[in-house]
C-alpha positions as CSV (number, residue, x, y, z in Angstrom):
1,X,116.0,-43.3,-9.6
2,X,117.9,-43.0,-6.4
3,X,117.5,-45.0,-3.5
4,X,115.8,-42.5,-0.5
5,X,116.0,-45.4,2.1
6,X,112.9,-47.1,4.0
7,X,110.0,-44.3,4.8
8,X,107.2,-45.1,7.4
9,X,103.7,-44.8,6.5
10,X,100.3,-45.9,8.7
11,X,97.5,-47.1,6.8
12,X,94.1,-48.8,7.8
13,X,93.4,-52.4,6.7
14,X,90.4,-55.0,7.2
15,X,92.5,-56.2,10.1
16,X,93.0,-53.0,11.7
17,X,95.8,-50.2,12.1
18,X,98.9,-51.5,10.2
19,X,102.2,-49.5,10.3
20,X,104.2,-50.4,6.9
21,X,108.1,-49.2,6.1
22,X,108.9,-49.4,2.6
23,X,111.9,-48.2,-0.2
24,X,111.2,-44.0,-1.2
25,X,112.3,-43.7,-4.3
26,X,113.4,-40.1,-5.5
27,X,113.8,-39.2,-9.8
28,X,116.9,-38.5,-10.8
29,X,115.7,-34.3,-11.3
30,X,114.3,-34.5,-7.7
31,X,111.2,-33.3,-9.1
32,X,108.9,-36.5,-8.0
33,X,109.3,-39.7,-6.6
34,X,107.5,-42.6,-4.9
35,X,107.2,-46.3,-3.1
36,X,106.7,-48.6,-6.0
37,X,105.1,-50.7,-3.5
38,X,102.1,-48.8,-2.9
39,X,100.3,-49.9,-5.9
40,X,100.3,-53.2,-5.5
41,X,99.2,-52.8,-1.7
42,X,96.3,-50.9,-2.9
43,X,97.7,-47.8,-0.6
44,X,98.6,-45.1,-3.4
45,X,95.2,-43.4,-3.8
46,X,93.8,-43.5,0.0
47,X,94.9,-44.6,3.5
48,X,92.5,-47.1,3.4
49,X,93.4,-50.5,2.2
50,X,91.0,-51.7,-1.0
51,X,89.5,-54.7,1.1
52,X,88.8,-51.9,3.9
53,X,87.0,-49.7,1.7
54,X,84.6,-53.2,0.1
55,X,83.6,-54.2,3.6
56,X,83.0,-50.2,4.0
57,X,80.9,-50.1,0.8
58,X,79.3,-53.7,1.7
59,X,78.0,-52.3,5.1
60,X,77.0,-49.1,3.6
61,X,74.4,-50.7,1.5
62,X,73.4,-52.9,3.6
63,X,72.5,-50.8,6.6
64,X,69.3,-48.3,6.7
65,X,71.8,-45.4,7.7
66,X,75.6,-44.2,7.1
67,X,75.2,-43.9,11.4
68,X,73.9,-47.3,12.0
69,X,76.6,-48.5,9.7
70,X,79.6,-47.3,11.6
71,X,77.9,-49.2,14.8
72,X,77.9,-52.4,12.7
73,X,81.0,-52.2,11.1
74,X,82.8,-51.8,14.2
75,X,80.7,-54.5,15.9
76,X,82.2,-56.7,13.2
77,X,85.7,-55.7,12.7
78,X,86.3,-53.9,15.9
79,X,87.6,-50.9,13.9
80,X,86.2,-47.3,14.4
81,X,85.0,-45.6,11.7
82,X,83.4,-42.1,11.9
83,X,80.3,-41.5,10.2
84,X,81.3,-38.7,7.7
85,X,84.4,-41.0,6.6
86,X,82.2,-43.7,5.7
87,X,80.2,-41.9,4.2
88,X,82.6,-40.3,2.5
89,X,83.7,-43.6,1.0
90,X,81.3,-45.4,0.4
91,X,80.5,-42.1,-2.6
92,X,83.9,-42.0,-3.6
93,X,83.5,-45.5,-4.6
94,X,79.9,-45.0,-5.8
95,X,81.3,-42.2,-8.2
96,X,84.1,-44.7,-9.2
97,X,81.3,-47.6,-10.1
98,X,79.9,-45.3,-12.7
99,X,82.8,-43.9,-14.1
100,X,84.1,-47.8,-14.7
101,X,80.7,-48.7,-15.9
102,X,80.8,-45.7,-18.3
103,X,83.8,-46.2,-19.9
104,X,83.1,-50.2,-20.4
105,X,86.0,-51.2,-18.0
106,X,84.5,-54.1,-16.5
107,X,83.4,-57.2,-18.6
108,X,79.9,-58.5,-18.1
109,X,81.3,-62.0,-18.1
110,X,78.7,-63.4,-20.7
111,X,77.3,-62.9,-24.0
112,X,73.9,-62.5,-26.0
113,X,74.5,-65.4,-28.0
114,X,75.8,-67.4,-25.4
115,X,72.0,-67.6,-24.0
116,X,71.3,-71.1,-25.6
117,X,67.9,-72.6,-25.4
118,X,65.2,-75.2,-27.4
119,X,62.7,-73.1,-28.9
120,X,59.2,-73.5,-29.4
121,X,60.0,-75.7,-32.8
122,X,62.5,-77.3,-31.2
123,X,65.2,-75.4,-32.8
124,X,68.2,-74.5,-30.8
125,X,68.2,-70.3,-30.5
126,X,69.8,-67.9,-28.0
127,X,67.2,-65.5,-26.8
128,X,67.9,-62.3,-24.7
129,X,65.5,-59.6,-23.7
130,X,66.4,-56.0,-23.2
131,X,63.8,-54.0,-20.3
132,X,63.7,-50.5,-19.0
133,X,62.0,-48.6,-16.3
134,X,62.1,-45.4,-14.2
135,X,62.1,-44.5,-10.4
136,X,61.6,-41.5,-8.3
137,X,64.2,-41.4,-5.6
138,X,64.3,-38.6,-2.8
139,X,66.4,-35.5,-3.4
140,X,67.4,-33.4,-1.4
141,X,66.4,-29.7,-2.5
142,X,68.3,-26.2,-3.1
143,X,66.0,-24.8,-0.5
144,X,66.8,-27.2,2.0
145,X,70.6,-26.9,1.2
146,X,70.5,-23.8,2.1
147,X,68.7,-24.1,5.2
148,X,70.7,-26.6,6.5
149,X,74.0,-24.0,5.9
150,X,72.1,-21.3,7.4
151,X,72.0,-23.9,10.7
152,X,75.2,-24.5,10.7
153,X,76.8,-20.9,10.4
154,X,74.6,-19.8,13.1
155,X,75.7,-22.9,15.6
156,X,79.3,-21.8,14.4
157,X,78.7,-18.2,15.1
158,X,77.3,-19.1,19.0
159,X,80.5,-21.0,19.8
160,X,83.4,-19.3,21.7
161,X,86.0,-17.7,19.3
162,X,88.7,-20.0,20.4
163,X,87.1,-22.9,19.6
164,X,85.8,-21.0,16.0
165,X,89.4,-21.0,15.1
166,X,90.0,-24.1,14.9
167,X,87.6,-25.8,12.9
168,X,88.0,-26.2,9.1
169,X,86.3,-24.1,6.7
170,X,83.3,-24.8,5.2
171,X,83.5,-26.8,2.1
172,X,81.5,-25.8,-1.1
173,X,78.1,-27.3,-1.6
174,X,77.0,-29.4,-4.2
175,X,73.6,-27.7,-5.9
176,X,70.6,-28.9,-5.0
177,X,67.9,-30.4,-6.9
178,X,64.5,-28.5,-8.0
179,X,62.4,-30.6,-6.8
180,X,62.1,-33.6,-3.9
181,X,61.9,-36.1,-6.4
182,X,63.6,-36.9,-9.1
183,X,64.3,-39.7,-11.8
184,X,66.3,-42.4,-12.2
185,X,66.3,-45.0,-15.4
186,X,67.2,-48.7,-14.6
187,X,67.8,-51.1,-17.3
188,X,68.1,-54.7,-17.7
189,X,69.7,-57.1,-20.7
190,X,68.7,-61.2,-19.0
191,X,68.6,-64.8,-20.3
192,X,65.7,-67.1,-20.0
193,X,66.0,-68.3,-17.1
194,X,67.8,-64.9,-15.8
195,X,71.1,-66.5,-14.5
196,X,73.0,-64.3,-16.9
197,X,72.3,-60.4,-16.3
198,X,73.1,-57.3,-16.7
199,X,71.7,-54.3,-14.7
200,X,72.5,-50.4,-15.2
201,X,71.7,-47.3,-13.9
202,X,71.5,-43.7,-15.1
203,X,69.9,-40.4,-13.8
204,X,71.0,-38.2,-16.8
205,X,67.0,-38.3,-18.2
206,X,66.0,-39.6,-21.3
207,X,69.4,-39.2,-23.4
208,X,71.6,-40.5,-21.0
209,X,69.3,-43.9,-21.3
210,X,69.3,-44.2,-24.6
211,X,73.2,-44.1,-24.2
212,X,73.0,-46.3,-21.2
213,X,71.2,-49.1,-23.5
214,X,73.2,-48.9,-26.7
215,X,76.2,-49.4,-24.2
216,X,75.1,-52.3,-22.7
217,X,74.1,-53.9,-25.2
218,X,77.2,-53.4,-27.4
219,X,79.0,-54.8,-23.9
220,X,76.9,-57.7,-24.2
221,X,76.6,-58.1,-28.4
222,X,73.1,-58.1,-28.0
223,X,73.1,-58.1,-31.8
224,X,74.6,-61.9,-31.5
225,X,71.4,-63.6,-30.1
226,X,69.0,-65.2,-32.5
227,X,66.2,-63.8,-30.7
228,X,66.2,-60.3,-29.2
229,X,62.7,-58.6,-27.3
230,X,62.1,-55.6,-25.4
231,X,59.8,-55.6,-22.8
232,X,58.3,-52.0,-21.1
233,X,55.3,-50.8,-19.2
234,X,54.2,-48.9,-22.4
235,X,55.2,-45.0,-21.4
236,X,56.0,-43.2,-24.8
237,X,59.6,-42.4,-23.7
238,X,60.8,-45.9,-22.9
239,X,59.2,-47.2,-25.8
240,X,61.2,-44.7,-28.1
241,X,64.3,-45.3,-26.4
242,X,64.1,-49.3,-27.3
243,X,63.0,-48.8,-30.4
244,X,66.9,-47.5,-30.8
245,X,67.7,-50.6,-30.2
246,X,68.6,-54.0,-32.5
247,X,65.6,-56.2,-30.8
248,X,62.5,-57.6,-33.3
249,X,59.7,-56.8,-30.7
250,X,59.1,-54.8,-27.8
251,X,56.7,-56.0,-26.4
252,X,54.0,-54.3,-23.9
253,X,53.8,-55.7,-20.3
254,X,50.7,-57.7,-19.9
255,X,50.0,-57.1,-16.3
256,X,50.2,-53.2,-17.4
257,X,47.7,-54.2,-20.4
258,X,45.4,-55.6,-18.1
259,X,45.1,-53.1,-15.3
260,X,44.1,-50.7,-17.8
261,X,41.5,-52.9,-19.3
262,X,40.5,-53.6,-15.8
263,X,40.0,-49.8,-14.8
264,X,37.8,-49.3,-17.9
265,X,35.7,-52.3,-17.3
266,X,35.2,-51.4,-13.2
267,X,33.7,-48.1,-14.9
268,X,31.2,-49.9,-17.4
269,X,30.4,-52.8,-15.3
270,X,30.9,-51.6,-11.7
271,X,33.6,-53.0,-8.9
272,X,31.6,-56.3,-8.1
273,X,29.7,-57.4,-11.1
274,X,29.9,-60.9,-11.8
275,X,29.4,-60.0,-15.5
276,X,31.9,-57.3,-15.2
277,X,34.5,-60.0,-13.9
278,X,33.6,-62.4,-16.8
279,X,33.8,-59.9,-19.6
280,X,37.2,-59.1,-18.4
281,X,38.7,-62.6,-18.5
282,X,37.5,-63.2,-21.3
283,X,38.9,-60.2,-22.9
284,X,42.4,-61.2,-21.7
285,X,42.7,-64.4,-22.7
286,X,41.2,-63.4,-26.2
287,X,44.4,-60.9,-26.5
288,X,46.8,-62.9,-25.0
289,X,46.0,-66.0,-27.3
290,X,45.0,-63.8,-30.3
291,X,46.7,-60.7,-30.1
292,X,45.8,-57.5,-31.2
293,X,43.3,-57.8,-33.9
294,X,40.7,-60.1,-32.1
295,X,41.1,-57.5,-29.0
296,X,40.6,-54.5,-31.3
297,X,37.5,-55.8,-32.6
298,X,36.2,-56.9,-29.4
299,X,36.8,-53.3,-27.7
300,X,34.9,-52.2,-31.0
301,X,31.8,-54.4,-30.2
302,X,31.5,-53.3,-26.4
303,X,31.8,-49.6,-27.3
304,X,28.7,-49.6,-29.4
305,X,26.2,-50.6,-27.1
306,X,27.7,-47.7,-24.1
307,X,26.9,-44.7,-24.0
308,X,27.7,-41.1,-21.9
309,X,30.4,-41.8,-19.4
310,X,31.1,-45.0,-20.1
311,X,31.7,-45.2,-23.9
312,X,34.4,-42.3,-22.6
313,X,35.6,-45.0,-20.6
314,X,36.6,-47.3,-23.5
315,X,37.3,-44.4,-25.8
316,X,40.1,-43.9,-23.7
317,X,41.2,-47.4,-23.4
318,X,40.7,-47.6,-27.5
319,X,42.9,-44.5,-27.6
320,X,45.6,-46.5,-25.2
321,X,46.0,-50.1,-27.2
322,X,45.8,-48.3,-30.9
323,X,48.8,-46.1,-30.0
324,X,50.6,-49.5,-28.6
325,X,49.0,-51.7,-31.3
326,X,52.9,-52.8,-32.7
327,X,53.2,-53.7,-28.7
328,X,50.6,-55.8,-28.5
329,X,52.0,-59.2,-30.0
330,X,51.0,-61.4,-27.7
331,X,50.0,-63.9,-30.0
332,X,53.8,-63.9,-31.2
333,X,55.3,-64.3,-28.4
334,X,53.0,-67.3,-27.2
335,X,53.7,-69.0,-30.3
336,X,57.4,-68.6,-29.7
337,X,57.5,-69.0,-25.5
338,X,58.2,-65.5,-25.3
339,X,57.8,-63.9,-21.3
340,X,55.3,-61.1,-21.6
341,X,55.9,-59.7,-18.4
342,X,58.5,-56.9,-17.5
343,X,58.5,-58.6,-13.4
344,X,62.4,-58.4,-14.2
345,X,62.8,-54.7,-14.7
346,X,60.0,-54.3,-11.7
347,X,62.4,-56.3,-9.0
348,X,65.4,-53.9,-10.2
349,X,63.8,-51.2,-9.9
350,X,63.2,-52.2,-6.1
351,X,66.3,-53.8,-5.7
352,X,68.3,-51.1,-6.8
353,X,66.2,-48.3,-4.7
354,X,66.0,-50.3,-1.3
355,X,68.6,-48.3,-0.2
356,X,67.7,-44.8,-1.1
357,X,64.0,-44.8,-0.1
358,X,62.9,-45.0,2.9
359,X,61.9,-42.4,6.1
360,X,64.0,-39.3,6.1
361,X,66.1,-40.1,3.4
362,X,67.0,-37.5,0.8
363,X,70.1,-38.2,-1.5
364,X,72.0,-35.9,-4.1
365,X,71.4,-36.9,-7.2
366,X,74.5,-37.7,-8.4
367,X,74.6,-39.7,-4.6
368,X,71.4,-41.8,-5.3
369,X,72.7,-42.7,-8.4
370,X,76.1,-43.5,-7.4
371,X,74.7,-46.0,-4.7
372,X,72.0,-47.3,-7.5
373,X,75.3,-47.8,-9.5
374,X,76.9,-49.8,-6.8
375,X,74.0,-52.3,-5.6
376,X,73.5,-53.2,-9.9
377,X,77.3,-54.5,-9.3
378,X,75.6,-57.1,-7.1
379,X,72.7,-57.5,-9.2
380,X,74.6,-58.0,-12.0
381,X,77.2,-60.8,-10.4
382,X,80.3,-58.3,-11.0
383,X,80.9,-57.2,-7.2
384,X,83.7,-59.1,-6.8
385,X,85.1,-58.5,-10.3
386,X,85.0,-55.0,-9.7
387,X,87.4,-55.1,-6.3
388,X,89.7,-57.0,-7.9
389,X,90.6,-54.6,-10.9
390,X,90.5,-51.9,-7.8
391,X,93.6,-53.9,-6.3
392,X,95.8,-52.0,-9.2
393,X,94.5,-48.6,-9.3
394,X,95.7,-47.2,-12.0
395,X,97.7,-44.1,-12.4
C-alpha cells in the first residue's frame, strides 16, 4: 500500500457538519484503495455518521409523519434535514433491521431456560410462551402508483424546458400492492413476568412465519425451557404454524373463547337478559376450571331444548370449540399457573403498527414491514445493541 497523503472529506454528524482529513491509501496495482479510518468512524457506507442516522431513525418512528419529523429533528439538533433524505434513511436502515434479524446477527441477550420460576408444586421450572398474530397495515396500490407518476410527468411536462433539463430522471418504481390492505405476522417468545422478550416481524404470508418462528426460537433455545405454551386467537393458520413448533400446549385465548360464546348466547337469550348474563358466567367459569369436557357437555344440554334459529346459533359455536377442542386446556393450565390470554401478542401487534396506521398513511410493503422491523428492536430491548454492531459496518 502506498501512502496517497491526507484527502479531505465532509461528512454529517449528530453535532453537525464536520470536515475530516485523513491518510488515502492506494494498492500497490493502483486498481483500488481507501482511508482505513473510515470504518471505524462509521463513514465508509454513507455521509452520514451512524449516531446521525439512530437519532434519524429514532425521530422517524416517533413522529406521525417523515415531514413533521424533519421539523423536530432540527428543532432538536439544529441540523436540516430534507424530507426525502430522511426518509430515505430511516428505510435504508429499516431494510438493514431485517436483513440482520434474518440472518441471526444480533443476540437476543437471554435464553428459554434462563426463565426461572416456582411452579405450581413448588418445583423450580423455566417456562416460556411462544404467541402469534396478524395485522392489516395500509398499502399503497399499483393503481395509485401509477396515478401518482402520471401527476408528476404532467407537472414536469408544464415546466419551462430549461428548468426540465435539469432535474434528475425519474427513478424506477417499486410495484405496488393488489390491494389497500395487506398482512403482516408478529410474533412473540416472553417470560412470566415478560421482562425477557423477543418480538419479530414478517410480511412474507404464512411461510415466511413459520420460518420466522422456527428462527426465533432456535435464537432463543426455546427447546431449553421446562415448560413451553403457545398461545393464539384460534385462526386455523396460526394454529398450524405453532403446531411446527417444540411447545406441549397451544393454548386458545380465553377472551377469544368467550366472545364467541357470548355472541351465541346474545342470540338464544337476547342482549339484556338477566338469565342470558347468568348462563354465560356460569359457562365460563365451568370451562375455565374444568376444561373442555364439562363445556362440551354443557353446550350439549343447552342445544337440546333450542330450536330454529337458535339451536343454529350453538351449532355453530359446537362446530367452533370441537375443531379447537386440543386448545381448550384450560383446566391444565390453571393447575399449572399457566396465562391463558394472548394480551402479549395483542399489545405488539399495536405497538408494532402505531406507526404505519393512521390518516392518510399507505406504506410499501416491504416499507411497513421494514419500520415494523425497526420498532420490535425496541420492543425487544435490542435498539441499542443493534447501533453498536452498526459502528463497524462490515465490508
Amino acid at each position: 500500500m502506498r501512502n496517497k497523503g491526507p484527502q479531505q472529506c465532509s461528512h454529517v454528524c449528530a453535532v453537525g457538519r464536520v470536515v475530516l482529513r485523513r491518510i488515502y491509501w492506494e494498492a500497490a496495482d493502483k486498481q483500488a484503495g481507501g482511508c482505513v479510518l473510515d470504518v471505524p468512524l462509521g463513514i465508509a457506507v454513507s455521509t452520514l455518521s451512524t449516531g446521525l442516522r439512530k437519532l434519524l431513525c429514532r425521530v422517524g418512528l416517533e413522529c406521525r409523519s417523515f415531514a413533521r419529523a424533519t421539523g423536530v429533528f432540527k428543532d432538536l439538533t439544529g441540523i436540516r434535514i430534507g424530507e426525502e433524505q430522511l426518509r430515505q434513511t430511516v428505510h435504508q436502515e429499516a431494510a438493514n433491521v431485517q436483513k440482520v434479524s434474518a440472518q441471526e446477527e444480533l443476540a437476543p441477550g437471554w435464553k428459554a431456560g434462563d426463565n426461572k420460576l416456582t411452579g405450581a408444586d413448588g418445583k423450580v421450572v423455566s417456562r416460556c410462551y411462544e404467541s402469534a398474530d396478524g395485522v392489516m397495515v395500509p398499502t399503497t396500490t399499483q393503481q395509485t402508483k401509477d396515478k401518482r407518476r402520471r401527476t408528476v410527468l404532467a407537472k414536469r411536462k408544464a415546466m419551462p424546458r430549461e428548468r426540465r433539463r435539469k432535474l434528475r430522471p425519474l427513478g424506477a418504481v417499486r410495484k405496488g400492492s393488489d390491494n389497500g390492505y395487506k398482512a403482516v405476522y408478529v410474533t412473540r417468545l416472553y417470560s412470566q413476568d415478560k421482562s425477557r422478550t423477543l418480538v419479530g416481524v414478517t410480511h412474507q404470508g404464512m411461510p415466511g412465519l413459520r420460518r420466522l418462528l422456527r428462527r426465533d426460537a432456535s435464537r432463543v433455545l426455546l427447546r431449553g425451557a421446562t415448560e413451553r405454551v403457545g398461545l393464539a386467537d384460534g385462526a386455523v393458520g396460526l394454529r398450524h404454524c405453532l403446531e411446527r413448533q417444540p411447545l406441549e400446549v397451544i393454548l386458545l385465548d380465553f377472551y377469544h373463547l368467550s366472545e364467541h360464546v357470548a355472541a351465541s348466547c346474545t342470540a338464544v337469550y337476547g342482549e339484556k337478559s338477566a338469565g342470558g348474563k347468568a348462563w354465560l358466567a356460569q359457562t365460563l367459569h365451568i370451562v375455565r376450571h374444568q376444561g373442555y369436557e364439562g363445556f362440551y357437555e354443557r353446550l350439549l344440554d343447552w342445544r337440546g331444548g333450542l330450536r330454529g334459529g337458535k339451536r343454529k346459533a350453538v351449532d355453530k359455536l359446537i362446530a367452533y370449540v370441537v375443531e379447537r377442542r386440543e386448545m381448550i386446556r384450560y383446566d391444565l393450565a390453571d393447575a399449572k399457573g399457566w396465562d391463558v390470554g394472548s394480551g402479549p401478542i395483542e399489545s405488539q401487534c399495536g405497538a408494532t403498527t402505531d406507526r404505519i396506521k393512521g390518516r392518510g398513511r399507505r406504506w410499501d410493503l416491504l416499507n411497513a414491514s421494514g419500520m415494523m422491523a425497526m420498532e420490535a428492536l425496541h420492543q425487544s430491548d435490542l435498539w441499542d445493541s443493534y447501533w453498536k454492531t452498526r459502528l463497524l459496518p462490515r465490508n
